[in-house]
N, C-alpha and C positions, 0 to 999 in steps of 0.2 A: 802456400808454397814455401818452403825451406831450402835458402840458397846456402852452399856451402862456404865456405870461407874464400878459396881459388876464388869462384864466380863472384865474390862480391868485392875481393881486392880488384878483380878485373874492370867492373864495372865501375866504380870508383878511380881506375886509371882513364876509362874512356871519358868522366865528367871533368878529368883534368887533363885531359889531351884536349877536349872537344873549348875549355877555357885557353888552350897554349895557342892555338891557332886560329879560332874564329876571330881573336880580336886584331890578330896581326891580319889578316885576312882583309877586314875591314878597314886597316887603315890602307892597306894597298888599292882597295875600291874607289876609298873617300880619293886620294891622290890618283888616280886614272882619270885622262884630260874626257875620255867618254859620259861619265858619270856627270860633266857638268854640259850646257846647253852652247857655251859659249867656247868649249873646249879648252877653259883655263879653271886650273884651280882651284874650287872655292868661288868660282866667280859662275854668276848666272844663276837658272835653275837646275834645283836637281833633272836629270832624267830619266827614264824607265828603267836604264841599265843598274843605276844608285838605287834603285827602289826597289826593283828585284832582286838584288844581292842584299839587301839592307832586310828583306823580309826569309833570304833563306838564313842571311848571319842570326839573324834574333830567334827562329825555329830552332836552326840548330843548339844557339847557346839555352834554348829551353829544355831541350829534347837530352841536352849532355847532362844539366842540371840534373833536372828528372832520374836519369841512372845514376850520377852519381849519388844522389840520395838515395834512392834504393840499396847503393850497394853500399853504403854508410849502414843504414838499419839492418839488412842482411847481415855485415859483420858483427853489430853490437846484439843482434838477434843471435850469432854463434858463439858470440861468447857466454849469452846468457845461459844458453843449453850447457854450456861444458863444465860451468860454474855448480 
């Protein structure tokens, strides 16, 4: 497949959208008094709610990764052609 230059800046935008906000996302989790057992802080155990967001945050930051490398080799793939 040969992606264009557009698709592969684009893609490369969503691996660094998908880093801008997962990790802010995360700490907003970790700090939600739900996420802990005791309903404070940091204190107790994690529970189901820190675990299931804790498994879409790490999906997601793999899944962003993943395109934006794509759309890294896509670009450096167009430039080889035009060279």
């Amino acid at each position: 497949m040969v992606l264009s230059r557009g698709w592969s800046v684009f893609l490369m935008a969503v691996g660094v959208w998908s880093w801008v906000i997962w990790p802010r996302f995360a700490v907003a989790i970790w700090n939600d008094p739900r996420a802990w057992s005791t309903g404070t802080v940091g204190d107790g155990t994690p529970t189901g709610f820190l675990w299931v967001h804790a498994l879409l945050i790490a999906t997601s930051l793999a899944i962003g990764t993943t395109v934006g490398v794509l759309g890294v080799r896509g670009w450096l793939a167009a430039r080889r052609r035009s060279a």
